[in-house]
C-alpha positions as CSV (number, residue, x, y, z in Angstrom):
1,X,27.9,-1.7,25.2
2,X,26.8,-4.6,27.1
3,X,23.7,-6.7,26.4
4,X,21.3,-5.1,29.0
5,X,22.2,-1.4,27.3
6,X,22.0,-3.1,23.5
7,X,18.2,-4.9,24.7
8,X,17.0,-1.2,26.1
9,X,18.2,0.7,22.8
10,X,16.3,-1.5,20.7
11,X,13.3,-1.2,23.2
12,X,13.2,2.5,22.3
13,X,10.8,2.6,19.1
14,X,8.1,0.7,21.2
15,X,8.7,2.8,24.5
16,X,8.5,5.8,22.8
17,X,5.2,4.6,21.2
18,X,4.0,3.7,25.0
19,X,4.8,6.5,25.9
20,X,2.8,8.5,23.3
21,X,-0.1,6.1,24.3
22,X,0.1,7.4,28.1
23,X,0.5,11.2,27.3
24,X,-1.1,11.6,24.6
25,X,1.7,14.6,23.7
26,X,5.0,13.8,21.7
27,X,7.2,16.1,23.4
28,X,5.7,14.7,27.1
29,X,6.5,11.3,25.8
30,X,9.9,12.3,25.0
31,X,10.4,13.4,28.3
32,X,8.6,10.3,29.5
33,X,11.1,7.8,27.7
34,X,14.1,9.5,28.6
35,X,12.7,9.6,32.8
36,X,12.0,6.2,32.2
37,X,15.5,4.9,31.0
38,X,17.4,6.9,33.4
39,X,15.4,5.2,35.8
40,X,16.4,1.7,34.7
41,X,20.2,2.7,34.5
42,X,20.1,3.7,37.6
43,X,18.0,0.6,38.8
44,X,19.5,-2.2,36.5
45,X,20.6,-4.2,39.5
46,X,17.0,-4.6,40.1
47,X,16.4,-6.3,37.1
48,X,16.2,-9.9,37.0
49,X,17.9,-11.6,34.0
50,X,16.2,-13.6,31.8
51,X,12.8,-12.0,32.9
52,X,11.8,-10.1,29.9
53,X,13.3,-6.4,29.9
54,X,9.9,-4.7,28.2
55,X,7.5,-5.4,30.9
56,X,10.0,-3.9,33.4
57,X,10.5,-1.0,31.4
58,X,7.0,-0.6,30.4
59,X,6.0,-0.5,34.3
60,X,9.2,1.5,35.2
61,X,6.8,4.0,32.3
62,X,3.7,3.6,33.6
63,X,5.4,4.5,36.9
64,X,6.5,7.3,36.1
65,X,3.6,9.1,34.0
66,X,1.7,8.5,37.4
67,X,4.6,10.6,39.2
68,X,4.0,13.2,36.1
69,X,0.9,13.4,37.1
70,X,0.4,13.8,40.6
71,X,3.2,16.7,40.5
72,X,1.2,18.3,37.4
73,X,-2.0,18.2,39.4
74,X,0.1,19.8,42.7
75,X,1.0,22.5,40.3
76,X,-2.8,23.4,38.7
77,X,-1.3,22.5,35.5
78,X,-3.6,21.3,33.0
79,X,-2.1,18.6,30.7
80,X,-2.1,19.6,26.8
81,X,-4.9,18.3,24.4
82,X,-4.2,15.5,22.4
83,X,-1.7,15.6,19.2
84,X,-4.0,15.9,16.3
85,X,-1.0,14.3,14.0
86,X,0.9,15.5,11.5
87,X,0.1,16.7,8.3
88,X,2.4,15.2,4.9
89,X,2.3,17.7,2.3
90,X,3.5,14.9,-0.4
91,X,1.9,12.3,-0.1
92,X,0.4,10.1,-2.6
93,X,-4.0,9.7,-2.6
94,X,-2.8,6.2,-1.6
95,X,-0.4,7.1,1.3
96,X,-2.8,9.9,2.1
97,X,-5.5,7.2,3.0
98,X,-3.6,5.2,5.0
99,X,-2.6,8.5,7.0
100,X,-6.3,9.1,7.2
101,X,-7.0,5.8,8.4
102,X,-4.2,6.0,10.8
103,X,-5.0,9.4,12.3
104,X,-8.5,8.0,13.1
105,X,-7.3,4.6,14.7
106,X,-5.0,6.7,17.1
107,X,-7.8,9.5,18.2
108,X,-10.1,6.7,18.7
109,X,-7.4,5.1,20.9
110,X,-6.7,8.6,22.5
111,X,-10.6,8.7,23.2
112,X,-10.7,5.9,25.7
113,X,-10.4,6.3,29.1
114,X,-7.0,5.9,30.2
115,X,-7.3,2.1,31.7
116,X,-8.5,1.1,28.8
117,X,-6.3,3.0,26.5
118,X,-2.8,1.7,28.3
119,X,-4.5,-2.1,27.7
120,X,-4.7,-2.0,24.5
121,X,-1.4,-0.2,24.1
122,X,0.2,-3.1,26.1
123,X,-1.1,-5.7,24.6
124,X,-2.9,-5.0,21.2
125,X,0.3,-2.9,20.0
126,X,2.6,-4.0,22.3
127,X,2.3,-7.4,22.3
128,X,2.4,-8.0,25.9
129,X,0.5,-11.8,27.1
130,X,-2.4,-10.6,29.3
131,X,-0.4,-11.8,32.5
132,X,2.4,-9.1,31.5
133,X,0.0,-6.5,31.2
134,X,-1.6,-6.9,34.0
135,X,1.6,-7.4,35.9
136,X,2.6,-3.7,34.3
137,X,-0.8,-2.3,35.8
138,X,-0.6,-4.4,39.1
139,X,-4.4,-5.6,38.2
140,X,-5.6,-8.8,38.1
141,X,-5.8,-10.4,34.9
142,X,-9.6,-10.9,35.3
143,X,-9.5,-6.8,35.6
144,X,-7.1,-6.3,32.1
145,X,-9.9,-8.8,30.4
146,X,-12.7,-6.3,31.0
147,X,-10.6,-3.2,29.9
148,X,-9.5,-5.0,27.1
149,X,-13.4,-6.0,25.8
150,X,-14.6,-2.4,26.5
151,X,-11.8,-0.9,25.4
152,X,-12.2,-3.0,21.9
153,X,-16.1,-2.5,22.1
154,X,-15.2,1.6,21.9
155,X,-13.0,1.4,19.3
156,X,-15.2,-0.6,17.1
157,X,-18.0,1.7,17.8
158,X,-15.7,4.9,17.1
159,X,-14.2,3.7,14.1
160,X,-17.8,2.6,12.5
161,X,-18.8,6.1,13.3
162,X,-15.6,7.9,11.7
């Protein structure tokens, strides 16, 4: 396994969890990652070394959940609602609460609109600079600023409400 292959299998935690972000479905995002990495094996020439092999992949993503969804919306096909989580049947009152508080974060990120839910995915979880994110989204940073306040605005407001 050479070094680009190594870098992309330990990207796979956070692409999966981009991914989830975008379709708001585990099994679409599974499909999602798996697109997205065939896409790069097939394109790794077009990577440039050195340049940082997350913000490629996370626009190679983005790219195609936009081709996902233009073919769904030829089709008539209306995308699933939203994963309500999972339920843990053992869990201690202490790891119960931090499920709780989990579950809530995630449907109040699943509540924002979807420019402001990929910024905050990008760069609140992903830890992407604002320039890479808005490189990803091919916006200009002034543009991922303001999805970035409102989206943190909304989630503040949802989370006092919960």
């Amino acid at each position: 396994m050479d070094a680009f292959q190594r870098e992309l299998v330990e990207l796979l935690p956070r692409l999966r969890r981009f991914a989830r972000t975008l379709t708001r479905d585990v099994p679409d995002a599974d499909d999602l990652v798996q697109r997205a990495v065939e896409r790069a094996l097939q394109r790794r020439t077009q990577w440039m070394g050195g340049s940082r092999l997350d913000s490629w992949m996370f626009t190679i993503m983005k790219n195609a959940w936009i081709d996902e969804t233009r073919q769904r919306g030829r089709r008539n096909r209306l995308l699933r609602p939203a994963d309500e989580g999972e339920a843990v049947a053992d869990a201690t009152a202490a790891s119960q609460e931090s499920h709780l508080a989990a579950a809530s974060v995630e449907q109040a990120v699943a509540a924002l609109p979807e420019d402001q839910r990929i910024a905050v995915a990008l760069v609140l979880v992903e830890g992407l600079s604002y320039a890479e994110a808005a490189e990803v989204l091919e916006v200009p940073v002034g543009t991922l600023t303001s999805r970035l306040v409102r989206g943190r605005a909304a989630l503040q407001a949802q989370l006092r409400a919960g």
